[in-house]
N, C-alpha and C positions, 0 to 999 in steps of 0.2 A: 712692420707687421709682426706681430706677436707668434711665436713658436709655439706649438701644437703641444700642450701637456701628456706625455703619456704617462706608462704606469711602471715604466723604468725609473721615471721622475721623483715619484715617490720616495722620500725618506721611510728606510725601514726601523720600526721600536728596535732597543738592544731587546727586550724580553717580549718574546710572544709564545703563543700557545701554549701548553703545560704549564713548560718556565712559570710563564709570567699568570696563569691561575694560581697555581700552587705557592707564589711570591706572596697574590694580594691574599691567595684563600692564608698563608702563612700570617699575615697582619690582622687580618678581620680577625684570627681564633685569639688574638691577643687580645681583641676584645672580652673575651669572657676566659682569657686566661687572668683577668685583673680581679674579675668577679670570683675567679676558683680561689686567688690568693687571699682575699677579703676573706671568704669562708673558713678559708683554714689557719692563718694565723692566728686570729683570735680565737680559735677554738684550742689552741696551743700554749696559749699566753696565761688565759684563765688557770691553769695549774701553777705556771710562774710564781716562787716566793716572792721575788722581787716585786712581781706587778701588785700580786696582792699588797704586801705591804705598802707599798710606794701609793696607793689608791684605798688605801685602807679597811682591805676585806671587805670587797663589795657586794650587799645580800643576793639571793637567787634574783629580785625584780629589777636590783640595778643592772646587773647581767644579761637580762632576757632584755631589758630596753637598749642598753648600747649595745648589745648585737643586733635586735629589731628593727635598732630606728635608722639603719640602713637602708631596712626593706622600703620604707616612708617616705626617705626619699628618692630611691628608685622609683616607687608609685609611683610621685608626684612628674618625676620626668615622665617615664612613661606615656602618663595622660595627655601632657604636651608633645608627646615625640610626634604623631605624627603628622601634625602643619607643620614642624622643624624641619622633620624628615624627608616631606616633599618638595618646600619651599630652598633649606640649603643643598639637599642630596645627602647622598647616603657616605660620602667621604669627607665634607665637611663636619655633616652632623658627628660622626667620629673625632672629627680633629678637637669640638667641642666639646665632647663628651669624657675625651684623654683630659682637656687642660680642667675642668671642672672637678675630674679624679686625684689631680697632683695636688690643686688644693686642698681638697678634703685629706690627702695624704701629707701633708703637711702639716696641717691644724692638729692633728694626731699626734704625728712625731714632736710637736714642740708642746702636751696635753699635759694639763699639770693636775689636770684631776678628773672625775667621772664624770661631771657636765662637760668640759673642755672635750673629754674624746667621743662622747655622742653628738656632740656638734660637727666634729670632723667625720665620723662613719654620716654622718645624717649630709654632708655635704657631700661624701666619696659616694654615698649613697644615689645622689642627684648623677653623679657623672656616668656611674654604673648602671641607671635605668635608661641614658642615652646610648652606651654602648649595646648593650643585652642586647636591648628592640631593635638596634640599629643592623649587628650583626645578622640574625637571619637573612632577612629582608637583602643584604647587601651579597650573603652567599648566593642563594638561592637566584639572583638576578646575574650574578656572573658566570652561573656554572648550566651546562648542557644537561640533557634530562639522562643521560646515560653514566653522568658522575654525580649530577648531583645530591645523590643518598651519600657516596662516597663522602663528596668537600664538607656536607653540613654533618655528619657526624663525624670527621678528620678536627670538625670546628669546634664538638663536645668536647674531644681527647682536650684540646687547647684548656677548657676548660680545668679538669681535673688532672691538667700539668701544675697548672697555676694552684693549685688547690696541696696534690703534692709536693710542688717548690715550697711554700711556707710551710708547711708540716716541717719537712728536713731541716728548714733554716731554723725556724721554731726550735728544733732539735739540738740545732749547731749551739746555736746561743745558750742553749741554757747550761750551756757548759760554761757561761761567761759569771764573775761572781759582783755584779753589781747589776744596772738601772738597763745599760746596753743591751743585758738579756733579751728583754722587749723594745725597747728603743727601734734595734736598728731594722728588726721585721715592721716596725710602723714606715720606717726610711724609706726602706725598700720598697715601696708603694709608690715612691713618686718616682725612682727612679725606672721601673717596667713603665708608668705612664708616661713618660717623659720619653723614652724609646718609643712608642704608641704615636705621639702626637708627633716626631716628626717625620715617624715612615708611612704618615698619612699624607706627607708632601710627594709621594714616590707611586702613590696608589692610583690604578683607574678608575675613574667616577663608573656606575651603574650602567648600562648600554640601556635599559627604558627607563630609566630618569632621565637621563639625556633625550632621548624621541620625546620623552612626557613635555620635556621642557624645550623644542627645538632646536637644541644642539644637533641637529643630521649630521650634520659634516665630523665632529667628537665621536657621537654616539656608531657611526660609521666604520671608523678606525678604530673604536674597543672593539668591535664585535668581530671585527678582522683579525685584530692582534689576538684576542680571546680564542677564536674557532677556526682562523682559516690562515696561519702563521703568517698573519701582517698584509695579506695579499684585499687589496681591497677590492677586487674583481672578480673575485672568487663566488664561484655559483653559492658556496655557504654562508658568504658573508650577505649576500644581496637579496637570501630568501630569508635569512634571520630579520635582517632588519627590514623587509618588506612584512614578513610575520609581528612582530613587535610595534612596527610603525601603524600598521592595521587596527590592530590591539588599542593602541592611543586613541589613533580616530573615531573609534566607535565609541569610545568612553566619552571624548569628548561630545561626541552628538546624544549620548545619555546626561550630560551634566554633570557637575561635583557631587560628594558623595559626606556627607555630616556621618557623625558616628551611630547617629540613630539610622540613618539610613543605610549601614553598614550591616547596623541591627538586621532589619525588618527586609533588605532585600538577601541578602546571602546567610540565614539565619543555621543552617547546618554545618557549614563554613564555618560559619566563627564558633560554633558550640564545638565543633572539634578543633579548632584553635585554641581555645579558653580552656578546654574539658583537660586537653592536654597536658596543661603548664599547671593548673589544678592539682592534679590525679598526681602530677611530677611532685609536687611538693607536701601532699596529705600522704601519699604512700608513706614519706617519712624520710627521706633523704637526709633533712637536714638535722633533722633528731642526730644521726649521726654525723654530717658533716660541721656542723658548727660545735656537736657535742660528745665527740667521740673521746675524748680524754674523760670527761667526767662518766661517760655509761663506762667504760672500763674500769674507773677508778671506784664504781660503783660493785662491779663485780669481783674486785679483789685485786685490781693493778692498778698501784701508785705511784703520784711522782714523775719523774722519767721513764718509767717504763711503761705508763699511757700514754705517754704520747711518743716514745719508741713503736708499740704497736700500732698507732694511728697512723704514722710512716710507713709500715709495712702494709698496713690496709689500704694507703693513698696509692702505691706502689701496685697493688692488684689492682686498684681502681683504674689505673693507668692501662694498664696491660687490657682489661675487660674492654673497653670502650676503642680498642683495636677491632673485633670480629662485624662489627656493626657496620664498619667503612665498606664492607664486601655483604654482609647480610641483606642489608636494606632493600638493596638492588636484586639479590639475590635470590633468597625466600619473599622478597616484602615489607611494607610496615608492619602490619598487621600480625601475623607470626611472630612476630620479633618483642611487639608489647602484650600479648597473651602470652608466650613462653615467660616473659619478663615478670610479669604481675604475676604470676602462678607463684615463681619459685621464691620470691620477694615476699609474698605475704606467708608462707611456708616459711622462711628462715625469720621473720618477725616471731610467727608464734611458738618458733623453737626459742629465741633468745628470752621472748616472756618466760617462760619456763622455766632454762636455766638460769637467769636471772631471780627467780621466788627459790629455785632448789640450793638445798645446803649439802649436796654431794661435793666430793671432795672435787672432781674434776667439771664444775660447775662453770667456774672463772674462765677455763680453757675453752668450755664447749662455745660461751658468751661469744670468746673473739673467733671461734670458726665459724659462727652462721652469721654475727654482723660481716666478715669478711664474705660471706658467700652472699649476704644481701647487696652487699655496696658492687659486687662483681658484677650483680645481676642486672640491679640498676644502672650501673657502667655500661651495660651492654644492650639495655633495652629503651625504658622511660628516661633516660637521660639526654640522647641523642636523637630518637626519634621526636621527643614529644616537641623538641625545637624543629622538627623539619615539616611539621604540618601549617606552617608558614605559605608552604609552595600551594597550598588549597585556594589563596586567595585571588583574584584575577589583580592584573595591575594596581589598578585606580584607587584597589583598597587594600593593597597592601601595607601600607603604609601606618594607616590606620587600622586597619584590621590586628596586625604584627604589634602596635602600640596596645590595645587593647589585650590582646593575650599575654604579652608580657608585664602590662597592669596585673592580669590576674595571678602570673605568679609570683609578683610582689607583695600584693596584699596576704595570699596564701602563704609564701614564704614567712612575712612580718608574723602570722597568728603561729604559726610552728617556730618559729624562734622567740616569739614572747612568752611563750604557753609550753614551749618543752622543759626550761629549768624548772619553772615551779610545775609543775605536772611531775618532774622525776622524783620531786622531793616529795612530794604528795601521794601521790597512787604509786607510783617507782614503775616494776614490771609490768602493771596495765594499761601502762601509755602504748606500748609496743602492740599490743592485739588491737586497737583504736586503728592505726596505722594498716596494722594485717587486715583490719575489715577494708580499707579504703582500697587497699592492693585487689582484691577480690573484686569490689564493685567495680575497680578502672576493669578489669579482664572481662564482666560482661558486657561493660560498655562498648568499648573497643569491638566486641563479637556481635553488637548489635547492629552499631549506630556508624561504625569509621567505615569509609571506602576504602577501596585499595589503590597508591595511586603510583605506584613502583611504575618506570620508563615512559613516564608522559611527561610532558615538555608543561610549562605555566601557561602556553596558551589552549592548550588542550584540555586543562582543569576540568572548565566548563564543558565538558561530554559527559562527566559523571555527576554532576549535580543538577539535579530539578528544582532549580529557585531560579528561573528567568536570571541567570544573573549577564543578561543582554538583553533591551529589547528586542534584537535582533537576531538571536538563539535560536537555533531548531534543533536540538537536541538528538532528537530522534532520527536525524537526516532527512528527514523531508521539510518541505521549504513551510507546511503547514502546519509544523508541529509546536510551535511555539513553546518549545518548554516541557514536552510532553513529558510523561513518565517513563523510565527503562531503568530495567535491571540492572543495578549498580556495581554486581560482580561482574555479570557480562561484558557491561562496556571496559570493566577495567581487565577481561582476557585478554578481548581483541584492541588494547589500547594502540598497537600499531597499525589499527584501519580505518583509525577515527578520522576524520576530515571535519574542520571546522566549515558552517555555514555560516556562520555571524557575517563574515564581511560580503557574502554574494549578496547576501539579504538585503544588506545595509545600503550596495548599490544597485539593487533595484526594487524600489519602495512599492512596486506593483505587486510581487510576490506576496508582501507584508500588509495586503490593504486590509484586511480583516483584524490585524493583532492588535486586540486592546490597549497592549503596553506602549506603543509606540508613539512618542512624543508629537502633536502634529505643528507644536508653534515653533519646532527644531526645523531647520533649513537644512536641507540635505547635502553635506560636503564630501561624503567619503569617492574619490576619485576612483577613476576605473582600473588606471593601472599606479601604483604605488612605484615611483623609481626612486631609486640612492640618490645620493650627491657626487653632481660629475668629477671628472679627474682634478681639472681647474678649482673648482672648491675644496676639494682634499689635499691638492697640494698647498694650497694658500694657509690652508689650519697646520698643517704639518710642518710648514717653514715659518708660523708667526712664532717666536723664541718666547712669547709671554704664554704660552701651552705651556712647556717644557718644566722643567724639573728646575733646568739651570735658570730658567727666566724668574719661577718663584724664588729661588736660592738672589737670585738677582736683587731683584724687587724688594726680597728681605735684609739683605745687604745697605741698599741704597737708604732705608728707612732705619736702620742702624745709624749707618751716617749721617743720614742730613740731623739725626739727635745731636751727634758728635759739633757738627758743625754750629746747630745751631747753641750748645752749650760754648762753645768756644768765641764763636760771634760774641755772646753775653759776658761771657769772661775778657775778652779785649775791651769791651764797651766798659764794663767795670773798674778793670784796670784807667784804661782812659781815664774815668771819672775821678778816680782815686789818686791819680797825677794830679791831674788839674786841682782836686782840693787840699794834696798836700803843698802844691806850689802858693797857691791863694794864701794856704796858711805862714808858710814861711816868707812871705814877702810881710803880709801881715805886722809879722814878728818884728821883723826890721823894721 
């Protein structure tokens, strides 16, 4: 007779709780830490003597294309990201997204000319639309509603590390007096992704991709080790995943969801996901981050000493995109990208200014308000505008996240095609174009955005009026199907919100009146949602093909049997190679 499994039995993770968020949140931010280095290397290099020459003084359009045609293929991922993203998960689709980046970082580093290296940005480009999109999505589903402002703007700073590391390397190099100058910052692209793809073998999958995809038993023990340090009996762990597991069910008794109907049913949702990553890249960001050498060079600093200052602007950038980790939570979104926009489009229309003025301290004034822009947006629309990801309910996450991250690649591609020759053309009234955009984001935001600071992702759905359940009552009563409510209010009292979707869901009598409600769906959602017993936890937890060491294994074994089977071939060859020197020497005689 078989011994009773308890929960002593249990193998414990070496990393749980904090540990091991702050591990995977540390791996996810190196996802758009590869994106921060893309940005600012090449915006380092373009002053390089050596590059120029070596590429033969490339016009402002060859310029604005090979740094563009990045954004193009990020688009293009994007748009695919998300059936990748649901279909592999959110740590696969990473492990993808890293090896697709080292080639594109490759094809670069060995570029022998301006087609060669828009081929490689336009292929790093493809891996960096996998990461981007993949990133939120992947924070936002591991992290508690009381950190998560915290991890997904801890995930921007990742960003403009990445952004300031090439700046400084940039730097380093051009103290070098040949081709290496540039060279070894293209290198260094494959070697952050190459770190990337295999500390994606050490990461935990999604705890609702797992429920989405019926891994209970997996999804069980992240949400353990994530919230309730490993304990898988834990009152925290059993109402998370009975909360989350819910969440699925109902989704699946609505159906799948196309990107039109992503559109048409959660249409405020995705306008302030989309409006977001927009507003992040029309404000003007990248005017400076891809081109912050040449607007200083523009103002009167050359050489090495643009892009000396661009390092000490990265370096504020760094520091700003700190206060956000605590703000978000703390004031809010909303404050946070109104104070942001305000003071962003104010130092845009100083730097117009003293960029037309020929006062003597003109140069100087230029690099304190772009330094006070980049702070601003470090600390505002930078970090926030990726965490409006969390607006979406599960099922369209995915997609949803793929879609807004389409849109700040397309937006991105038109501000990196259009800001070289824009500076050379109109010069200082590219900047006020920009300062207008900062202004319209700050009424938008005071219009149109909720507020959604300490509500959990399944709670979303209390502040939005777009039935995004047929099952919703919004309003707390079981008749309100979706009703209308004050969207500040619900977001005061966000800690009284009680979702009704799932009572609704199991009792279809309540719901006999609601339009929305599918009637060729056969009613599955069960009454009481239970985990996976001890017996099924412990069997996932001691099968070694889980493990780290089992991949490590697995990849091992498949190393070898190459080994083996080249050497099979080589004995065989050998063999044959006997035999017809024998045949030949008896011949002989």
């Amino acid at each position: 007779m078989s011994r009773q499994i308890t929960v002593d039995d249990i193998p414990k993770a070496v990393l749980v709780g904090n540990p091991l968020l702050y591990f995977t949140t540390g791996f996810v931010s190196l996802c758009v830490f590869l994106f921060g280095y893309d940005q600012g290397y090449f915006s380092s290099i373009l002053t390089n003597h050596y590059f120029k020459e070596y590429f033969n003084y490339p016009t402002a359009v060859e310029i604005g294309t090979v740094v563009a045609i990045l954004e193009i293929g990020a688009l293009i991922s994007s748009l695919s990201l998300g059936p990748i993203s649901d279909k592999l998960g959110r740590r696969k689709t990473t492990r993808l997204g890293a090896l697709v980046f080292c080639i594109g970082g490759t094809v670069q580093s060995c570029s022998k000319s301006v087609f060669h290296l828009a081929i490689g940005r336009f292929i790093s480009g493809i891996g960096v639309g996998f990461l981007s999109g993949t990133a939120p999505s992947f924070q936002a589903e591991i992290s508690a509603p009381e950190n998560r402002g915290l991890l997904g703007s801890a995930q921007f700073t990742g960003n403009i590390m990445g952004y300031a590391s090439s700046i400084w390397i940039d730097y380093g190099c051009s103290f070098i007096e040949n081709n290496l100058s540039f060279r070894i910052p293209l290198m260094l692209q494959v070697v952050f992704g190459s770190i990337l793809f295999f500390g994606t073998f050490a990461l935990v999958e999604s705890p609702r991709w797992l429920l989405e995809h019926d891994h209970d038993a997996e999804g069980l023990v992240v949400i353990a080790d994530l919230f309730s340090g490993g304990h898988v009996h834990s009152d925290r762990a059993r109402e998370e995943y009975k909360a989350i597991k819910e969440s699925v069910l109902i989704g699946r008794l609505e159906g799948s969801l196309s990107y039109l109907d992503v559109f048409r049913k959660y249409p405020r949702r995705i306008f302030m996901a989309m409006s977001s990553q927009m507003f992040a890249q029309f404000n003007g960001i990248n005017v400076i981050s891809y081109y912050a050498p040449l607007v200083f060079e523009h103002a009167g600093w050359v050489g090495r000493n643009a892009i000396l200052l661009t390092g000490i602007n990265a370096i504020l950038y760094v520091l700003s995109s700190i206060p956000p980790w605590y703000l978000t939570e703390a004031w809010g979104r909303k404050p946070v990208l109104i104070m942001g926009g305000l003071v962003m489009g104010v130092s845009l229309c100083a730097v117009s200014y003293f960029s037309k003025s020929e006062a003597s301290n003109s140069a100087t004034m230029v690099v304190v308000f772009v330094m006070i822009y980049n702070s601003f947006f470090g600390c505002s629309w930078g970090p926030v505008g990726w965490l409006n990801v969390e607006v979406l309910p599960t099922k369209a996450r995915a997609s949803g996240a793929a879609m807004a991250t389409a849109t700040n690649w397309l937006c991105n591609f038109i501000v990196g095609e259009l800001a070289p020759i824009l500076l050379e053309k109109i010069k200082w009234r590219l900047y006020l174009i920009h300062a207008t955009s900062c202004f319209i984001s700050v009424v938008t935001v005071w219009l149109v955005f909720p507020e959604t600071k300490g509500l959990s992702l399944e709670e979303m759905d209390s502040i939005f009026d777009d039935r995004s359940s047929v099952y919703s009552t919004h309003s707390g009563n079981l008749s309100g199907f979706g009703s209308t409510n004050d969207l500040e209010a619900w977001s005061s009292r966000s800690g009284m919100i009680t979702g009704h979707a799932p009572q609704a869901a199991r009792h279809p009598g309540a719901q006999e009146s609601n339009p929305l409600l599918p009637n060729n769906k056969p009613f599955i959602l069960p009454q009481d949602i239970e985990p996976p017993d001890l017996a099924t936890i412990y069997k996932f937890k001691t099968d070694d093909s889980h493990s780290l060491r089992g991949s490590l294994r697995k990849g091992s074994e498949a190393v070898s049997s190459i080994f083996r089977f080249n050497r099979s071939n080589n004995d065989e060859v050998s063999m044959a190679s006997d035999a017809v020197s024998e045949r030949f020497i008896n011949t002989s005689h």
